[in-house]
C-alpha positions as CSV (number, residue, x, y, z in Angstrom):
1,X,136.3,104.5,114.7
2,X,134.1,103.6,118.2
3,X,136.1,101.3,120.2
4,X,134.0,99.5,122.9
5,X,136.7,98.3,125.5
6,X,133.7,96.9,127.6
7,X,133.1,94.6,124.8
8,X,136.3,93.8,123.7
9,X,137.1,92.8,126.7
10,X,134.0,90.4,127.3
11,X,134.6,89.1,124.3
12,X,138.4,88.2,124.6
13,X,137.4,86.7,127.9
14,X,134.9,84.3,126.7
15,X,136.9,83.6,123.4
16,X,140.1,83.1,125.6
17,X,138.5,81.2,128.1
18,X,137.0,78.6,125.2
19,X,140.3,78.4,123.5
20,X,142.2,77.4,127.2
21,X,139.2,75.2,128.0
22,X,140.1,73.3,124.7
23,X,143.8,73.2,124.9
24,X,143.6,71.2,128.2
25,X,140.6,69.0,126.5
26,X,143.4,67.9,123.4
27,X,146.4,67.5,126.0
28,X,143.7,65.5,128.4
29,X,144.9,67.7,131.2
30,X,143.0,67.9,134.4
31,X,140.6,71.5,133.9
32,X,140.5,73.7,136.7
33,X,137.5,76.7,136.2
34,X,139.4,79.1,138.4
35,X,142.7,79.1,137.0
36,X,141.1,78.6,132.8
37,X,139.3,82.4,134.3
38,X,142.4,83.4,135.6
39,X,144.6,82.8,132.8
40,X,141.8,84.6,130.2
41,X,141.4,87.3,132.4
42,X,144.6,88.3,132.2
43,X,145.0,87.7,128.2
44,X,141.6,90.0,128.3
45,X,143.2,92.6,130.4
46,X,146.4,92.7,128.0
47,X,144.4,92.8,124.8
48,X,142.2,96.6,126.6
49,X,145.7,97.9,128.2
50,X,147.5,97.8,124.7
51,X,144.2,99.4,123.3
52,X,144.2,102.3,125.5
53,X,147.3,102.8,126.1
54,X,150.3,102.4,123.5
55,X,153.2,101.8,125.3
56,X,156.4,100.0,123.3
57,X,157.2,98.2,126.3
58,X,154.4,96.2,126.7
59,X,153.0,96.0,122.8
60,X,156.0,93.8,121.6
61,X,156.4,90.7,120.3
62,X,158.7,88.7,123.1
63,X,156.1,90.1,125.5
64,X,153.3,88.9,123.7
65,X,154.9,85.4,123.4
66,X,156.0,85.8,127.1
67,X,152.3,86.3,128.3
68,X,150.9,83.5,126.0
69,X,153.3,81.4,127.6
70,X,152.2,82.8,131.4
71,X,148.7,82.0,130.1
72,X,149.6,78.1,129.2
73,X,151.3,77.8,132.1
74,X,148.4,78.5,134.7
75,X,146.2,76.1,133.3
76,X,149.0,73.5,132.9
77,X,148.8,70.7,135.6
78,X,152.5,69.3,134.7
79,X,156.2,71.2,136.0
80,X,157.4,68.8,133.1
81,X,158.6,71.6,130.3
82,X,157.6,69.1,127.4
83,X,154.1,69.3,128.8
84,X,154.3,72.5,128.6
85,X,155.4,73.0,125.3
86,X,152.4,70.7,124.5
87,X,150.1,73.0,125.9
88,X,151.9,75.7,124.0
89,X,151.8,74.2,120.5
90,X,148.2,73.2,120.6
91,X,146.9,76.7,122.6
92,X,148.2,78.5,119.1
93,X,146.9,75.8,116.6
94,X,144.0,76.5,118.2
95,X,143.8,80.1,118.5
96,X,145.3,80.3,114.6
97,X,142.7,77.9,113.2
98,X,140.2,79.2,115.4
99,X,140.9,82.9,114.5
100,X,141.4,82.2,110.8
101,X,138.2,80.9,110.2
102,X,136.4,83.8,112.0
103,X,138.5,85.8,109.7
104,X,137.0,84.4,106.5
105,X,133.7,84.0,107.7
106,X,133.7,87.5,108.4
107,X,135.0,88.2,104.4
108,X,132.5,85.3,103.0
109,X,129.2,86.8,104.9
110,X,129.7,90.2,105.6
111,X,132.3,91.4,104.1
112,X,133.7,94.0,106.3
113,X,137.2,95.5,106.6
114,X,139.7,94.6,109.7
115,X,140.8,97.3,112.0
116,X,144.2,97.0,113.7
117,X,144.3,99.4,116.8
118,X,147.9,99.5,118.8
119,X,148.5,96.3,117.4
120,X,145.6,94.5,118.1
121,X,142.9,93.1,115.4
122,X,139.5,94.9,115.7
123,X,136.7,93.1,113.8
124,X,133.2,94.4,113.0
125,X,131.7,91.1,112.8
126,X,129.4,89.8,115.7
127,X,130.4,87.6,118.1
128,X,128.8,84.9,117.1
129,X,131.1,84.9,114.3
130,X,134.0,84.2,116.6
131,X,131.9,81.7,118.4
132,X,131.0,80.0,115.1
133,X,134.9,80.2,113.8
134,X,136.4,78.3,117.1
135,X,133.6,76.1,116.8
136,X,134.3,74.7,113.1
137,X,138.1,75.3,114.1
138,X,137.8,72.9,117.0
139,X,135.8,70.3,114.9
140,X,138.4,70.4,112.6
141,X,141.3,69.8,115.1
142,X,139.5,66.9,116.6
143,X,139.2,65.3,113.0
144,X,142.7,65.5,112.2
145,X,143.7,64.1,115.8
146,X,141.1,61.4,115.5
147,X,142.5,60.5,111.6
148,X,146.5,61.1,113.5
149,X,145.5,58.2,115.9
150,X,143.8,56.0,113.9
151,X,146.6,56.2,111.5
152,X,149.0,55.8,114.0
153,X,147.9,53.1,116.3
154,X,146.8,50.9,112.7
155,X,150.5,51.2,111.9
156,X,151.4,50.0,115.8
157,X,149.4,47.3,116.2
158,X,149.6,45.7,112.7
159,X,152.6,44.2,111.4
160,X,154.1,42.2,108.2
161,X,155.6,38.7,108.9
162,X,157.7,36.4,107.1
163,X,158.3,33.1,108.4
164,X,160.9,30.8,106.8
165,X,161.4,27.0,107.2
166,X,163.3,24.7,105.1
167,X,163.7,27.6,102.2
168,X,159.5,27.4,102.4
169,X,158.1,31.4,102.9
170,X,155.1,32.3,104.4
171,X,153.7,35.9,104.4
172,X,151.0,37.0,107.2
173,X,150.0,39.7,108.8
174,X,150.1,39.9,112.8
175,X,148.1,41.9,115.2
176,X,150.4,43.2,118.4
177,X,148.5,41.8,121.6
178,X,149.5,43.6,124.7
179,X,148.4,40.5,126.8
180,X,150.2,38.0,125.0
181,X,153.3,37.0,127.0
182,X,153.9,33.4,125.7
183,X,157.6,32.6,126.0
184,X,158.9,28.6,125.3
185,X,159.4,27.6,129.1
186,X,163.0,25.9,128.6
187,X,164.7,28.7,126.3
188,X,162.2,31.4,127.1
189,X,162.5,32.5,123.8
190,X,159.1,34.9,123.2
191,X,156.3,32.9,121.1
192,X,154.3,34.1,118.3
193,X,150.5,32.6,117.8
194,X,149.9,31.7,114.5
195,X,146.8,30.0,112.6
196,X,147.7,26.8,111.1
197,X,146.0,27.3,107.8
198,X,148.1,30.7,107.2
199,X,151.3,28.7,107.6
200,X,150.2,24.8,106.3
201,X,152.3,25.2,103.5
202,X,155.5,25.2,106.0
203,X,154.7,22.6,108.0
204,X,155.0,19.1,108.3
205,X,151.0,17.6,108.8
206,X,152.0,14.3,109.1
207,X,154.3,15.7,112.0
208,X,151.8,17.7,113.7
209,X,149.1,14.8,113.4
210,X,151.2,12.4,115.5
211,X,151.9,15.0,118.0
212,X,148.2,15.7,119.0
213,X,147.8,12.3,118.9
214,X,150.4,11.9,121.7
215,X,148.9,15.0,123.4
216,X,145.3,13.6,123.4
217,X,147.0,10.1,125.3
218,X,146.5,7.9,122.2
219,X,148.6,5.2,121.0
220,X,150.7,5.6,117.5
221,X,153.4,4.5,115.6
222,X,157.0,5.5,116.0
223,X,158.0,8.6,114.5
224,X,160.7,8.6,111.7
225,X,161.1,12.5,110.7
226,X,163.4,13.6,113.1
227,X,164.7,16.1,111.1
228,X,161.4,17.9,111.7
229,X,161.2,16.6,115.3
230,X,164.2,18.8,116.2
231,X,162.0,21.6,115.4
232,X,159.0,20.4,117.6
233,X,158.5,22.6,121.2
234,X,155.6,21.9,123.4
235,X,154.9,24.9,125.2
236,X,151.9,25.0,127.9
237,X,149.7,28.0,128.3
238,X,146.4,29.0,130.2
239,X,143.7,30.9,129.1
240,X,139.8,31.2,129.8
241,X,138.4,27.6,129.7
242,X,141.6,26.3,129.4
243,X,143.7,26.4,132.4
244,X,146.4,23.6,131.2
245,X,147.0,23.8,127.5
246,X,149.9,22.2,125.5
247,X,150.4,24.3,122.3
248,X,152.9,22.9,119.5
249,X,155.6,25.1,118.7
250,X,157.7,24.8,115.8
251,X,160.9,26.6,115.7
252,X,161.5,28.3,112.0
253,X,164.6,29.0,110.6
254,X,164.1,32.8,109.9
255,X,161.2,35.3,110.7
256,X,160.9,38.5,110.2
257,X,158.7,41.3,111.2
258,X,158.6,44.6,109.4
259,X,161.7,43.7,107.9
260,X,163.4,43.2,110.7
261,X,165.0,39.6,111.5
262,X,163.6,38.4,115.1
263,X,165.9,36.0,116.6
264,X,165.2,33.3,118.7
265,X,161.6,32.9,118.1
266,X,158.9,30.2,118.6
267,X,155.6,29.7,116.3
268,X,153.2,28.7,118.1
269,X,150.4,26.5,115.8
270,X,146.9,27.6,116.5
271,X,144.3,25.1,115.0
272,X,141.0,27.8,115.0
273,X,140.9,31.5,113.4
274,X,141.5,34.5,115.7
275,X,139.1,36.6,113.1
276,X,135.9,35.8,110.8
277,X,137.2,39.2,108.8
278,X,140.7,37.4,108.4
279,X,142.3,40.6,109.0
280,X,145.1,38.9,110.9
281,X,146.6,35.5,110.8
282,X,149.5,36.1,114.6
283,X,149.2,37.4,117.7
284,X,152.5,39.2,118.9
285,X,153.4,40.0,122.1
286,X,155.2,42.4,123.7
287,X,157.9,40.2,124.8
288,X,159.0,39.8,121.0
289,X,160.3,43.6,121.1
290,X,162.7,43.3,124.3
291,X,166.3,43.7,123.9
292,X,168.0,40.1,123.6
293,X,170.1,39.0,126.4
294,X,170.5,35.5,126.0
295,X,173.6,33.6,127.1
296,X,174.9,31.9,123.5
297,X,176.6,29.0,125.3
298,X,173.6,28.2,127.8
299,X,171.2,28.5,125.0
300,X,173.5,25.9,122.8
301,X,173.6,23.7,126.0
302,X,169.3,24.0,126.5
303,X,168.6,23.7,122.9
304,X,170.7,20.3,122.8
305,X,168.9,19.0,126.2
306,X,165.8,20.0,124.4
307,X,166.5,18.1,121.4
308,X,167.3,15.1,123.0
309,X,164.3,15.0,125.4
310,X,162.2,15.0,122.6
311,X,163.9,12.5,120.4
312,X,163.3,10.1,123.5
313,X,159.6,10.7,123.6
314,X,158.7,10.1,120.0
315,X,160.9,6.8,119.9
């Protein structure tokens, strides 16, 4: 069998070269031309020395690994070794998808034998058969990523809640919202956004009536429930053509999101819907997730104020 080292080695070079070009594309590294050429020419340079020359030294497996891992790490902007290992894992998906599928294209269309030569894979199939192989083997990466991160940020930003009040359930689903910082300004207790109609079943209308009633300056009767009064929290918030908003807050008995118990929480009622598609009924911020590290006595002591402040008003 002919060996062509010229054009084994132009074609490691340009096949290397794609496959390093790609592994910094996934790992959305910084790409440097000069040190992607660097990095394949020494991969192409490997591949024609073991070729020519047969020597057990340098045709073994910890070197071959050792080299592979020299190549990563050129290209590599990051010292960080997990970064590296990132680079690592997806330079081999990407050279064993990439080189499998030029493999059975080769079988499929032209059915031709492989060659191993001092331990490296010899081919008779034209380039473009490598070319087409990393292609479909790249498409293919960037499919399961793209399905990877849709799966995963659906399951991060979407979450099952249960609120609870007065042995009443209510079952909605919340969307996480990054700028949603709302916290209950006496207690600071975090505040979750939710759409009145998902929860009206909990709450007490008659309750909520009289309160926008006082909110929009008008003149009622006295209140009687003050049972549900205890639960009442006005909490003020700003937003785009709203700069000084009162939202009602209603403190529940239990909530839980994912099956985890939240402590400490305030529902904040909103009148409108956050989505024509209804695929959420809460907004959820961040603040929700934090680590509790609330005082029990001065939250007994704020609560009670609390209370009391409001009983005043609505008499």
């Amino acid at each position: 069998m002919i060996v062509y080292v010229d054009l084994i080695f132009i074609e490691n070079m340009i096949i290397n070269y794609a496959i390093l070009y790609m592994t910094i594309y996934f790992n959305h590294g910084k790409r440097s031309a000069i040190k992607i050429f660097i990095s394949s020419l020494i991969g192409s340079t490997y591949a024609v020395i073991i070729i020519i020359n047969n020597n057990i030294f340098i045709n073994n497996i910890v070197v071959k690994i050792l080299l592979s891992l020299l190549m990563v790490y050129i290209i590599c902007p990051h010292n960080n070794i997990k970064k590296i290992g990132e680079f690592v894992i997806v330079f081999y998906i990407i050279s064993l998808i990439g080189g499998g599928l030029s493999i059975a294209l080769e079988y499929t269309i032209f059915n031709n034998s492989i060659n191993i030569k001092n331990g490296i894979m010899i081919v008779n199939y034209p380039s473009i058969i490598s070319a087409i192989g990393l292609i479909l083997g790249i498409i293919i990466i960037k499919i399961l990523i793209r399905n990877i991160n849709k799966n995963i940020s659906t399951k991060n930003i979407y979450y099952d809640i249960e609120i609870i009040i007065d042995g009443k359930k209510a079952k909605i689903k919340g969307l996480l919202d990054t700028g949603n910082m709302l916290e209950e300004p006496i207690s600071k207790n975090p505040v979750i956004i939710v759409t009145k109609n998902s929860i009206d079943k909990l709450l007490n209308q008659q309750l909520l009536k009289d309160i926008n009633l006082i909110l929009e300056g008008d003149k009622i009767g006295e209140l009687t429930n003050c049972e549900s009064i205890k639960r009442v929290r006005l909490i003020p918030f700003s937003s785009l053509g709203n700069e000084h908003g009162i939202l009602i807050g209603i403190k529940p008995d239990k909530i839980i999101v994912d099956n985890i118990k939240k402590n400490n929480v305030i529902i904040g009622v909103y009148e409108k819907k956050f989505s024509r598609i209804k695929r959420y009924d809460a907004l959820i911020g961040l603040n929700l997730f934090k680590e509790e590290e609330c005082n029990y006595e001065f939250n007994r002591k704020i609560k009670k104020q609390h209370r009391n402040d409001l009983c005043k008003i609505y008499k």
